[in-house]
C-alpha positions as CSV (number, residue, x, y, z in Angstrom):
1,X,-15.9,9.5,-59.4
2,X,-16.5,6.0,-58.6
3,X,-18.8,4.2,-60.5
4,X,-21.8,2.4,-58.8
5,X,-22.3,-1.1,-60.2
6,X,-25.9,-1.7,-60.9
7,X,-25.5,-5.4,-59.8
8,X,-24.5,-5.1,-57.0
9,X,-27.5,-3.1,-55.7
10,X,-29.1,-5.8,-52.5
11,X,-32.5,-4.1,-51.9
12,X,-34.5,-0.7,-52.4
13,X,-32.5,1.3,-50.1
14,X,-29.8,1.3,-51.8
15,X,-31.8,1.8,-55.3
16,X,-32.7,4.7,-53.9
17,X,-29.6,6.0,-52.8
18,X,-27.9,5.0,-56.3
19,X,-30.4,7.0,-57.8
20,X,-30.4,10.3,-55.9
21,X,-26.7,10.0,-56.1
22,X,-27.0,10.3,-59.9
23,X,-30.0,12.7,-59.9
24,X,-27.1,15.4,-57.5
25,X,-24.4,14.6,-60.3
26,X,-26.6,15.5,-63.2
27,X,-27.8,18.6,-61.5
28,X,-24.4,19.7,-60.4
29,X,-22.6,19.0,-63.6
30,X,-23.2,22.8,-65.1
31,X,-21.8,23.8,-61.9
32,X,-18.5,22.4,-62.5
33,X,-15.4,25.0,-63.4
34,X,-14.3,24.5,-67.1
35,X,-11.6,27.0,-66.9
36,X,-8.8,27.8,-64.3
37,X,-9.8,31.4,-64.5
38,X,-13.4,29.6,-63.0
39,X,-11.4,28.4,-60.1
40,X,-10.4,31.7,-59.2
41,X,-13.6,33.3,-58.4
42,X,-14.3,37.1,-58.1
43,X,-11.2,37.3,-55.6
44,X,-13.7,39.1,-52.9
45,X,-13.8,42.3,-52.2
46,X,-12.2,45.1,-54.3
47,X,-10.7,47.2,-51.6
48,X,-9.5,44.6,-49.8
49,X,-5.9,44.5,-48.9
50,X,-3.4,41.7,-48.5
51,X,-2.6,42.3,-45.1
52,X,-6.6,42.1,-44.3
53,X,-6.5,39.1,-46.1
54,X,-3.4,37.3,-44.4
55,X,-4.7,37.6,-41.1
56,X,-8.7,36.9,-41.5
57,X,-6.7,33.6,-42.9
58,X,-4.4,33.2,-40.0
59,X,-7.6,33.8,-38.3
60,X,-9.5,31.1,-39.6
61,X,-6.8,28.4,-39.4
62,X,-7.0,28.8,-35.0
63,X,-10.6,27.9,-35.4
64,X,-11.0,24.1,-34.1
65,X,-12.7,21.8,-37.0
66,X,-14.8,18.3,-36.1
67,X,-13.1,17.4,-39.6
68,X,-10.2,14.4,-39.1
69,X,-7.5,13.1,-41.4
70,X,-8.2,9.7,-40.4
């Protein structure tokens, strides 16, 4: 994470924003995996089979995203 340098803060804008930045990361930090087996989630549903899976991904890579690299 970046840090945000207090002295460089130019107005109340952006006091603002520092601070509702720092008021999100507090709140989010018990949210945050500790453990790899926390990355992994509840791997979905239980029946589902690896085939299923394979194409609802092939399916979601043809769908166009507003997202760019640059």
């Amino acid at each position: 994470m970046k840090r945000i340098d207090a002295d460089q803060i130019n107005g109340p804008a952006e006091l603002v924003a520092r601070e509702e930045i720092l008021r999100l990361a507090q709140s989010q930090r018990s949210n945050l995996a500790t453990k790899f087996e926390d990355l992994l989630g509840d791997g979905g549903p239980p029946d589902e089979k690896a085939d299923e899976m394979i194409c609802a991904i092939k399916e979601w890579r043809d769908v166009p995203s507003t997202r760019s690299l640059e």
